[in-house]
N, C-alpha and C positions, 0 to 999 in steps of 0.2 A: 444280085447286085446290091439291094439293101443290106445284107450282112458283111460284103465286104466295105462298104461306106462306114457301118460301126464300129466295124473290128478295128480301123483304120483312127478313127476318133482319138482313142486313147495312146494310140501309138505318136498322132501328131502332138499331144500335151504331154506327151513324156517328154518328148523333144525338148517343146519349148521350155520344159521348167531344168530341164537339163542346162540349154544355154542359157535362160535365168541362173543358174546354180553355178555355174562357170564364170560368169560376167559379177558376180556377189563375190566369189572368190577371188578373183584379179582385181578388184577395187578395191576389195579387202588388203592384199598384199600390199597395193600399192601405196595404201594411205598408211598404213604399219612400217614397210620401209620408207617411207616421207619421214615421217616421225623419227625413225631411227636416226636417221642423216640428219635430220633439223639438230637433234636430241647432241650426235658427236660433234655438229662442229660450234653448236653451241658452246661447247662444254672446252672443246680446243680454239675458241675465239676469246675467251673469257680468259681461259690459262695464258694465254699471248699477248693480254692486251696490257698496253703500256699504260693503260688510264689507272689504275686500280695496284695495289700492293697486295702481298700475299692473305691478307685475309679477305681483305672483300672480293680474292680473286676466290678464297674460298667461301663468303658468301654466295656468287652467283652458282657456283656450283655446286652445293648445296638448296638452293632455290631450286636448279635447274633438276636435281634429283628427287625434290619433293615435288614439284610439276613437272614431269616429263616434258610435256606438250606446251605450255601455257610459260613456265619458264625459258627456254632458251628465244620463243617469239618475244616474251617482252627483252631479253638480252638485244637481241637484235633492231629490235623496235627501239627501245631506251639508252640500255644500258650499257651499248658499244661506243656512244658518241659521247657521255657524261662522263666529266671528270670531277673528282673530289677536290672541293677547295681547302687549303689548309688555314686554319682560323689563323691569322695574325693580330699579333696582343704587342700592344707599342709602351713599351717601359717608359715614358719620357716623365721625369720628375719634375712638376712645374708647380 
């Protein structure tokens, strides 16, 4: 009865490190395609957006390619709701 208790041991830590190794792997996907989806619609929120002209439309994305991750959050966080003011220069000769 003792040997079949041993032999049994190592069969139950396979297991567990198995559904550890499964459970690493689908957290892993998951957060990989989070990113991804974060990463396009960042990228197609930025090309959309009526705040910004063609280059700062390609600044954000450009940002958003040099930060995958960290770029399209602050688009979203920042840089969806900010509009550029245009400097106004008042000619009045006085």
């Amino acid at each position: 009865m003792t040997t079949i208790a041993l032999a049994s041991a190592p069969a139950l830590a396979s297991t567990a490190e198995t559904a550890g190794s499964i459970a690493l792997g689908v957290l892993t996907i998951a957060v990989v395609l989070g990113g991804v989806i974060l990463f396009i619609a960042g990228v197609v929120s930025a090309l959309r957006s009526s705040n910004y002209a063609a280059a700062g439309k390609a600044i954000w994305v450009l940002l958003m390619l040099a930060f995958p991750f960290l770029g399209p959050l602050v688009w979203f966080i920042w840089g969806r709701n900010s509009t550029i003011q245009p400097v106004v220069h008042s000619n009045s000769a006085g």
